[in-house]
KEKE-3310 file (N, C-alpha, C; in steps of 0.2 Angstrom, whole numbers, plus 5000, padded with zeros to 4 digits):
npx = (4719:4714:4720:4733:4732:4727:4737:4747:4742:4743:4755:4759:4753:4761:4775:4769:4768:4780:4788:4784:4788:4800:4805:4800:4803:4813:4812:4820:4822:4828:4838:4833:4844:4859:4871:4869:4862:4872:4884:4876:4874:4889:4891:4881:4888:4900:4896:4892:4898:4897:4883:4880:4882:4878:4865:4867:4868:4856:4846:4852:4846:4833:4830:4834:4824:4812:4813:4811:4798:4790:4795:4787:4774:4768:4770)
npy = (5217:5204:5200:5197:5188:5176:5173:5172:5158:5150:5150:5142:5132:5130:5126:5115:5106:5106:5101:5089:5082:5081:5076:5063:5044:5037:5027:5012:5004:4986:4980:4966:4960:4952:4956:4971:4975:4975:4982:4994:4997:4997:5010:5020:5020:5025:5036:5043:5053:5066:5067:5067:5079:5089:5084:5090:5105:5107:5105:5115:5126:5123:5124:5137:5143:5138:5144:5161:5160:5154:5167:5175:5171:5174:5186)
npz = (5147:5145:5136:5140:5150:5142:5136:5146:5150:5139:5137:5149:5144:5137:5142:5150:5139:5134:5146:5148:5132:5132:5145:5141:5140:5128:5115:5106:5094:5092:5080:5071:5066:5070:5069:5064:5074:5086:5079:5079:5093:5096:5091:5097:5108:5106:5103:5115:5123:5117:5114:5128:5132:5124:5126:5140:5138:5132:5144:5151:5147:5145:5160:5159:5150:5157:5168:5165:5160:5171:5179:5171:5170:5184:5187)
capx = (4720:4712:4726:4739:4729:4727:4745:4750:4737:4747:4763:4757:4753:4768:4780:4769:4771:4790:4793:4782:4792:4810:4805:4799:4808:4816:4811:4825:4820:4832:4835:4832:4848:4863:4878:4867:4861:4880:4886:4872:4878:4896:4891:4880:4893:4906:4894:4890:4899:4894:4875:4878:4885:4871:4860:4868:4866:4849:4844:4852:4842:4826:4828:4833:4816:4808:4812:4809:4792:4788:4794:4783:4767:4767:4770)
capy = (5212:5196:5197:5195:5181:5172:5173:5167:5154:5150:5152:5138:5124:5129:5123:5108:5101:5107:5097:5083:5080:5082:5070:5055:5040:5036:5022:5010:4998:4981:4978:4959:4958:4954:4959:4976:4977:4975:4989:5000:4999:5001:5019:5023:5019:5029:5043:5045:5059:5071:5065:5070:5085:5092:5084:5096:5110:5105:5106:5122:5130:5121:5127:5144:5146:5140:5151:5165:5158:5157:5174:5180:5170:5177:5195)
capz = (5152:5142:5129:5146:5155:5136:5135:5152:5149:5131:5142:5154:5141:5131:5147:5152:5135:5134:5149:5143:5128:5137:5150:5141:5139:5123:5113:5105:5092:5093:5074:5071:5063:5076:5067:5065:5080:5086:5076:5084:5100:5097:5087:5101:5115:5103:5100:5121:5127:5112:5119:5136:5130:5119:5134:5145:5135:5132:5151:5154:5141:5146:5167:5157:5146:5162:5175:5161:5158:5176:5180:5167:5173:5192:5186)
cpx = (4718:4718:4732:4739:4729:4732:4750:4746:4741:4755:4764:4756:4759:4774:4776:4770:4778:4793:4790:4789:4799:4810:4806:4804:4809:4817:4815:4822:4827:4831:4836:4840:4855:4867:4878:4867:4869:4881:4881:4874:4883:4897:4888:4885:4899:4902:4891:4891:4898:4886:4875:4879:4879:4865:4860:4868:4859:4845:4845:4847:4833:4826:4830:4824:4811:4807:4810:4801:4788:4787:4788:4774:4765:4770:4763)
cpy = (5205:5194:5194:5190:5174:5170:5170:5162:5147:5147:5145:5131:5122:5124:5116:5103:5103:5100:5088:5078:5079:5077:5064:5052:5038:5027:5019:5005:4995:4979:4968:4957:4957:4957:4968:4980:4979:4980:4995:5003:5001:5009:5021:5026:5025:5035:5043:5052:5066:5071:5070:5077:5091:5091:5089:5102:5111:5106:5112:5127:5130:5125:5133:5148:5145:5144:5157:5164:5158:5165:5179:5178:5173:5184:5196)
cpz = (5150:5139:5135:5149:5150:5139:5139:5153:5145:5136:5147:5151:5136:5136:5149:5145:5133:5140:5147:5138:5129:5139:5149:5137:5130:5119:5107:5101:5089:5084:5076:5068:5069:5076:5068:5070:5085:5085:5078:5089:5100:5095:5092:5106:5112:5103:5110:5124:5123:5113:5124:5134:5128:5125:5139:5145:5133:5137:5153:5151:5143:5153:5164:5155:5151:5167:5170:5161:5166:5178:5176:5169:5179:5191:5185)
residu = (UNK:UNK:UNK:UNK:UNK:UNK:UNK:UNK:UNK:UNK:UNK:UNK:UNK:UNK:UNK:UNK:UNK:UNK:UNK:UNK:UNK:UNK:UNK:UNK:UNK:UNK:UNK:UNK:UNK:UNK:UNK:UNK:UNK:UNK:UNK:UNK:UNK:UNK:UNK:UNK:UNK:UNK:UNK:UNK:UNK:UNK:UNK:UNK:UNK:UNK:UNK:UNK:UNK:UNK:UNK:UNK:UNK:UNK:UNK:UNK:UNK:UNK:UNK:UNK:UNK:UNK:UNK:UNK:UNK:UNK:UNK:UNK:UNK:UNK:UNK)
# end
């Protein structure tokens, strides 16, 4: 019964720092450079919808292994 309560214990700091890390915002450093900086944005801007994408797939995966994780804590 301890090894079960551990585990959903285990189970319980694994998801708060799962969504932790998911959550937080996303830190951008501005090069000094302008022409560089320039060229950043346009590859980001080009590289967008391949983002959301992986994001989206990212999200579903995350509310997956959550409700898993839940389900298995309140059992």
């Amino acid at each position: 019964m301890d090894g079960q309560l551990m585990l959903k214990i285990f189970e319980g700091l694994a998801m708060t720092g799962l969504i932790w890390l998911d959550f937080r915002p996303n830190k951008r450093k501005r090069n000094a450079d302008p022409a560089i900086a320039e060229a950043d944005e346009r590859e980001r801007h080009a590289w967008r919808y391949p983002r959301w994408t992986v994001r989206a797939i990212q999200l579903l995966l995350t509310v997956w292994l959550l409700w898993g994780a839940i389900r298995f804590i309140l059992t």
